[in-house]
C-alpha positions in Angstrom: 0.0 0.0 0.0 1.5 3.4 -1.0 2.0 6.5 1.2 -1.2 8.2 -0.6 -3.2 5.4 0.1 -2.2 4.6 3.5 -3.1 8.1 4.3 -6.3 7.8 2.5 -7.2 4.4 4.8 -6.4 6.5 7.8 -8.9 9.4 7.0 -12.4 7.7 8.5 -11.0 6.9 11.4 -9.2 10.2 12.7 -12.4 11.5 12.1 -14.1 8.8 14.6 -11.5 10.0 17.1 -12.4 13.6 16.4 -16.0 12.6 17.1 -15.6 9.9 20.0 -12.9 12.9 21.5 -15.6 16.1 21.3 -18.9 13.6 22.6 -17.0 12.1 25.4 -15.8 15.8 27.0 -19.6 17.2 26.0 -21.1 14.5 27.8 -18.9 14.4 30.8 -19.4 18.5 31.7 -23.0 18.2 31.8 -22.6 15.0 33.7 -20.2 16.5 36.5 -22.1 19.6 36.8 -25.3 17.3 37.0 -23.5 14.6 39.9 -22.1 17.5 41.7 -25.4 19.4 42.4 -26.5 15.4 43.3 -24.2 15.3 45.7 -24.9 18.5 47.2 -22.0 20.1 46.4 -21.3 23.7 48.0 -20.5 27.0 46.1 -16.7 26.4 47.1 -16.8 22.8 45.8 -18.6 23.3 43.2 -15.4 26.0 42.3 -13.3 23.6 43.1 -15.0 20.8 40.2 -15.1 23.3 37.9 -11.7 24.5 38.1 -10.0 20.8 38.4 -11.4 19.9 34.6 -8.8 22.3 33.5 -5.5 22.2 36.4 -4.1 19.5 35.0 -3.3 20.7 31.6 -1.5 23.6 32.9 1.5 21.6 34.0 1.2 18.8 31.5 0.2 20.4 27.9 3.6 21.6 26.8 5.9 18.1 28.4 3.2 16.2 26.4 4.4 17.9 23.0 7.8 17.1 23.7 7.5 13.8 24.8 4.6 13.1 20.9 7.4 14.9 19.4 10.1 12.3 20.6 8.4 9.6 20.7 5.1 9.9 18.1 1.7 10.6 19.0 0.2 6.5 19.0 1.2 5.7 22.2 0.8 8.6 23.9 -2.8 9.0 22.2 -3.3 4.8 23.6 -2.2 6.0 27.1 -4.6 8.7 27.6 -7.0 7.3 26.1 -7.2 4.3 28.6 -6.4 6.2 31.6 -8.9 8.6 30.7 -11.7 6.0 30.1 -11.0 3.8 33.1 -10.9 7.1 35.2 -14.6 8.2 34.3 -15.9 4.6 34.8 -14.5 4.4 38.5 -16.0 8.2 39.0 -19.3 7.0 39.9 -17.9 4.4 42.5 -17.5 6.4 45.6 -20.5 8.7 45.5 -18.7 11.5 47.3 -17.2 15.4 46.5 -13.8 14.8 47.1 -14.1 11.6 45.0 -15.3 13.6 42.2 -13.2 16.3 42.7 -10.3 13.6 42.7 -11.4 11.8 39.2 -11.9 15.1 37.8 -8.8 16.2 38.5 -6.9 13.1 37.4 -8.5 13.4 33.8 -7.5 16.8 33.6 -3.5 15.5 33.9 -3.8 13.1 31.7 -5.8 14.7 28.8 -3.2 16.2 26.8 -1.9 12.7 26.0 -5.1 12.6 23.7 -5.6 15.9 22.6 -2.1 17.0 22.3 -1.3 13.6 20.6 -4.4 14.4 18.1 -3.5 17.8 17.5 -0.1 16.2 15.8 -1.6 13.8 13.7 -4.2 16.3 12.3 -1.6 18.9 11.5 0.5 16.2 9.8 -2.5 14.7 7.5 -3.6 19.5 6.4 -0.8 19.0 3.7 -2.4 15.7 2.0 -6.3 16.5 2.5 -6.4 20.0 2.1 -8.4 22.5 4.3 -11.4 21.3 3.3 -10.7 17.7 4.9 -9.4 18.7 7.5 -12.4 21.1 8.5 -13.9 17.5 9.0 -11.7 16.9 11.9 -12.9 20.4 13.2 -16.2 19.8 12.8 -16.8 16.5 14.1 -15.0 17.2 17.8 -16.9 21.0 18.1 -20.2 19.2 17.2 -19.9 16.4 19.4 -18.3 18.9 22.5 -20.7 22.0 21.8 -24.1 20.4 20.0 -24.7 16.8 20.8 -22.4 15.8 23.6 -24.7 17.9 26.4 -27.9 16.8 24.9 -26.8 13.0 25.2 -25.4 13.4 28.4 -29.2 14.9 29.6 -30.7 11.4 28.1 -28.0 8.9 29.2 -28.8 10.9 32.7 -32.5 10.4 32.5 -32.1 7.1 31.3 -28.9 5.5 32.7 -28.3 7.4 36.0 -24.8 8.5 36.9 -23.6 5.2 36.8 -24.5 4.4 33.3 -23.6 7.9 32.1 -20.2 7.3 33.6 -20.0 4.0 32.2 -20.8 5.2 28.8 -18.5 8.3 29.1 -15.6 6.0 29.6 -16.9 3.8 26.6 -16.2 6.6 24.4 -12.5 6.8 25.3 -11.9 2.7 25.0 -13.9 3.4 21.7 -11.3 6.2 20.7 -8.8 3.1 21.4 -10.0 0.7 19.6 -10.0 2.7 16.6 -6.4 4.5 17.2 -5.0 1.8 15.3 -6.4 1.9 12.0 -6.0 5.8 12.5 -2.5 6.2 13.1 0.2 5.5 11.8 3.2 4.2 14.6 6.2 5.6 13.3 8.0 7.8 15.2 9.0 9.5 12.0 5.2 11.2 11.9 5.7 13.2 15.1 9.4 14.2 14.9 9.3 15.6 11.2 13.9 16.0 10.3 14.1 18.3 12.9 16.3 16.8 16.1 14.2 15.5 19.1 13.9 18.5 21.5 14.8 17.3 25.3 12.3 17.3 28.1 12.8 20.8 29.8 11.3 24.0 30.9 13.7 25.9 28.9 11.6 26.8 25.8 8.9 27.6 28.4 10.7 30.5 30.0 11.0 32.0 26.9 7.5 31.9 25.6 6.4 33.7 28.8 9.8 36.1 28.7 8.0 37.1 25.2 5.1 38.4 27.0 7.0 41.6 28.9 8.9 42.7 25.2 5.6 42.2 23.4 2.9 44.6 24.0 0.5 42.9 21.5 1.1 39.9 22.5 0.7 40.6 26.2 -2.8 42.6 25.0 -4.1 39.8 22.7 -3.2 36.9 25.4 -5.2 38.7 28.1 -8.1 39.2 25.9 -7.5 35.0 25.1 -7.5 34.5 29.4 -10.4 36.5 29.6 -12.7 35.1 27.1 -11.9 31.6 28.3 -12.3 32.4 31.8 -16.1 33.5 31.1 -16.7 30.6 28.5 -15.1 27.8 31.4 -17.3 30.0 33.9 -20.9 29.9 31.7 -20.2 26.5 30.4 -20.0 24.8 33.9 -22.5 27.5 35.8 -25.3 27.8 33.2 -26.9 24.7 34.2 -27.0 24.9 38.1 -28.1 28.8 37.8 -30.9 27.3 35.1 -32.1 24.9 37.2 -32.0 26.6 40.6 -32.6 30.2 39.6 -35.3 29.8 36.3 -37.1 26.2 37.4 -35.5 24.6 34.2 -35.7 21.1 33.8 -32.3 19.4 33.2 -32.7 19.2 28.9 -33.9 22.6 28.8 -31.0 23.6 30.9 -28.2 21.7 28.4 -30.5 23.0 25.2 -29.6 26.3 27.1 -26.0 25.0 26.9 -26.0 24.0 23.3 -27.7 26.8 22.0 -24.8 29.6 23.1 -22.6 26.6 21.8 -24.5 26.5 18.7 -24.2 30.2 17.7 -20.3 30.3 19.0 -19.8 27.7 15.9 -22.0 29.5 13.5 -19.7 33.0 14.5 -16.3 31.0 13.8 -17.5 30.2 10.3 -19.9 33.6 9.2 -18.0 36.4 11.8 -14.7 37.1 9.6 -16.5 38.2 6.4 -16.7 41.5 9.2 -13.3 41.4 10.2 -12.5 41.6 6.4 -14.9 44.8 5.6 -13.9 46.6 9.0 -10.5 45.7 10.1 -9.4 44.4 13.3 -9.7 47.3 15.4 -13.6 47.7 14.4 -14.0 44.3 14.7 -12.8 43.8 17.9 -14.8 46.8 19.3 -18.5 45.7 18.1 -16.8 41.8 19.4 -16.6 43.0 22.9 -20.0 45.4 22.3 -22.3 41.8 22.0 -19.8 40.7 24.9 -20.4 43.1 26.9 -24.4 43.2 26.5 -24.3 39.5 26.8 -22.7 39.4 30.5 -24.7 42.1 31.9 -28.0 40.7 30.3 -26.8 38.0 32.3 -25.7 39.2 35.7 -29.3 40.1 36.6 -32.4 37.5 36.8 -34.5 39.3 33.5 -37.0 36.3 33.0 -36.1 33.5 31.0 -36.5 34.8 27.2 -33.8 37.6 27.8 -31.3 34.4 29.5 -31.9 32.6 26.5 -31.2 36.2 24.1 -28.3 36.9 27.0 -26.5 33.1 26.2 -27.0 33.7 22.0 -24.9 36.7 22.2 -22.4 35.6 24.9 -21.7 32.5 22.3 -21.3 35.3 19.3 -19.2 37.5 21.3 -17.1 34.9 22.5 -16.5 33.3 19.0 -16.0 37.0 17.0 -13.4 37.9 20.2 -11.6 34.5 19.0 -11.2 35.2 15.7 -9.5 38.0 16.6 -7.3 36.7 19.2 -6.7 33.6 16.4 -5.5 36.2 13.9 -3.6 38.5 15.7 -1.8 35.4 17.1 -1.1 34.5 13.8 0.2 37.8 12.7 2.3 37.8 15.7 3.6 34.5 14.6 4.8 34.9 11.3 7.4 37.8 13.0 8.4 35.5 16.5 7.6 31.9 15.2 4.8 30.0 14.5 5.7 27.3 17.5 6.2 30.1 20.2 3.4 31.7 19.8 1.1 28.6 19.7 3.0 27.2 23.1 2.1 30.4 25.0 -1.5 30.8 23.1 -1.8 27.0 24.3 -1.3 28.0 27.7 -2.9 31.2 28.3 -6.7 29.7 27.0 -6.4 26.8 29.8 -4.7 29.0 32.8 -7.9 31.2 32.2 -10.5 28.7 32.4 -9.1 27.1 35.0 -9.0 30.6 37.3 -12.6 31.8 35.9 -14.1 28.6 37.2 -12.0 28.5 40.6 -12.3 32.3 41.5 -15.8 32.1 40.1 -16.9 29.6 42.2 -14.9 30.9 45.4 -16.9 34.3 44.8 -20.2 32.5 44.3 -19.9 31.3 47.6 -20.2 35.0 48.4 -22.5 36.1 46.6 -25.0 35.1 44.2 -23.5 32.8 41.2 -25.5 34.9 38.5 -23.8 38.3 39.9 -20.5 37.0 38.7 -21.3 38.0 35.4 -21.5 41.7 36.4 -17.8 42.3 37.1 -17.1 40.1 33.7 -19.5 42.7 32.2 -17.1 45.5 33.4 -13.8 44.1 32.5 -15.3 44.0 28.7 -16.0 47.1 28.6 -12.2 48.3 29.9 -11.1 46.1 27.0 -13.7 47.4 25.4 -12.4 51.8 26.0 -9.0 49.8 25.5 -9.3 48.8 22.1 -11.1 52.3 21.3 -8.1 54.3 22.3 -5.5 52.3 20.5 -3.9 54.2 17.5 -4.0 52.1 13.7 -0.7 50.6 13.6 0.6 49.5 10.4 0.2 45.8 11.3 -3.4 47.1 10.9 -3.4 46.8 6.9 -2.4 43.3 6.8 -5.3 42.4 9.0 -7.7 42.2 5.5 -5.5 40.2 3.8 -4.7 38.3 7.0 -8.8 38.4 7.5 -9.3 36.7 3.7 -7.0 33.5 4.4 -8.7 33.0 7.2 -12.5 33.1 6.5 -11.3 30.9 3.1 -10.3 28.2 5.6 -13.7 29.1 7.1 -15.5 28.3 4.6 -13.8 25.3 3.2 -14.4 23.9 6.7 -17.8 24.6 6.3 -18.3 23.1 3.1 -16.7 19.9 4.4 
């Protein structure tokens, strides 16, 4: 079998482990949000839940891409998968906080050995299906995290308990296994590229984050990126329990809740940049953190249910139109301090802010009511919102179009696929 059609055989089933990757983490936060309210959880511990889904990949994200890049992504991608899957089975077994809090935890460690092991083979198969193809790999993990992966976990709840939703959860990730296999390859030659094998260290670490005191842009853009997923880690894990507790939801319309801002966050990724295009980044970020803005003070108060459900469309727009920015300027930044660099430090700013949204959140919740937290979030948009106003055109501004077209054409080919 040649190279061509080896690739070719591969193609189904990375896109399996795209899906089986995006249902089992959609079905999993809906079903810890869920257990934790059954297991009467407080405001602190349901911080604490919320922030351990995310503390793990701070510390193991960027060792994971140097150990796929010495060593290929199969194993790795076999590894977490197991570990992952056997984790969420046993979850259920000792019906207690801590324990959940534990579990959770553990999954977030060991995560990056999938996604970070995934990440590498899809990059390595762009070049031989196009954009177009590889939109498929997009699309199937966004549609099973964002769309379906809530829904299910609602009717496996309903229909299963916590048990079974646990059980099926972790049938995903031996699922995922099962099919790693027949979707990638085992040579260590597909990870390392000819470059020489980078040793394990902290080195190149330090001098992503040195980058962000010489690098006013970059500091600017990567605290916009810790903001915005700060307040989607907060809404994703919080929307449900303020739904049910605060509006009388019942649990599917409190994940259709979910999947709708989820919904319209997709839609903005693929329709949003034909503005950036017209108006240029500066415009576009102002009117991104307008409907950000609106969103999070619509939501900071208790309005009555139709403006909660207006409130979470527009939070999902204005978080999706704030990330093509941040995606674009990154890449802009990139092409002058290296592609790799920036992506490390981009790769670690998005996680260290959901993990401190959901933590502080939560801790603040305890305080006051979890609905207010949105009020503050409100007011830090609109700093970066009188930020971006005062900021003078630079001439990295005229590139943005151009910048602006690539972009939305890998949009759209995405879309198509």
């Amino acid at each position: 079998m040649s190279t061509a059609q080896r690739r070719r055989f591969l193609l189904p089933g990375l896109i399996l482990l795209a899906a089986f990757a995006g249902l089992g983490i959609g079905i999993a936060r809906v079903a810890t949000a869920l257990y934790s309210v059954e297991l009467r959880a407080s405001e602190f511990e349901l911080g604490l839940i919320a922030a351990a889904q995310g503390v793990g990949i701070l510390f193991t994200s960027l060792p994971t891409g140097i150990l796929v890049q010495r060593h290929g992504p199969f194993l790795p991608l076999c590894v977490g998968s197991l570990l992952c899957g056997l984790a969420y089975c046993l979850t259920p077994a000792v019906p207690t906080v801590w324990f959940l809090l534990a579990a959770t935890a553990f999954v977030s460690f060991v995560m990056p050995l999938r996604f970070v092991s995934l990440n590498t083979v899809f990059l390595q198969q762009i070049e031989f299906v196009g954009a177009a193809r590889a939109g498929w790999f997009r699309g199937a993990h966004m549609t099973g995290f964002l769309l379906i992966g809530p829904l299910l976990g609602v009717l496996l709840l309903e229909r299963l308990g916590f048990t079974g939703a646990y059980l099926a959860i972790g049938a995903t990730f031996f699922a995922a296994l099962a099919v790693t296999p027949i979707a990638v390859e085992r040579r260590r030659a597909m990870a390392q590229g000819t470059g020489p094998r980078p040793a394990l260290n902290w080195r190149e670490v330090g001098a992503q984050l040195r980058l962000l005191a010489s690098e006013p842009e970059l500091r600017r853009t990567s605290l916009f990126e810790f903001f915005t997923q700060a307040v989607s880690a907060f809404f994703s894990f919080f929307i449900v329990i303020i739904a049910l507790r605060d509006y009388g939801f019942s649990e599917h319309k409190a994940a259709l809740l979910l999947t709708f801002e989820g919904a319209l966050f997709v839609a903005s990724l693929f329709l949003a940049g034909v503005l950036l295009a017209r108006w240029g980044m500066k415009r576009f970020y102002l009117a991104s953190f307008a409907v950000l803005a609106i969103a999070l003070l619509l939501l900071s108060r208790q309005w009555g249910a139709p403006l909660l459900w207006l409130a979470s469309g527009l939070l999902g727009i204005g978080l999706g139109t704030v990330y093509i920015g941040n995606f674009m300027t990154y890449a802009r930044i990139g092409e002058r301090l290296g592609m790799g660099r920036i992506s490390g430090l981009s790769g670690l700013v998005g996680p260290s802010g959901g993990f401190f949204g959901s933590l502080l959140g939560g801790s603040a919740g305890g305080l006051w009511s979890l609905q207010a937290i949105f009020l503050p979030m409100g007011a830090i948009c609109l700093l970066f919102l009188w930020q971006v106003f005062r900021l003078e055109k630079r001439p990295a501004e005229a590139d943005a179009a151009a910048v602006a077209v690539a972009e939305i054409s890998r949009f759209k080919e995405e879309g198509a696929a």
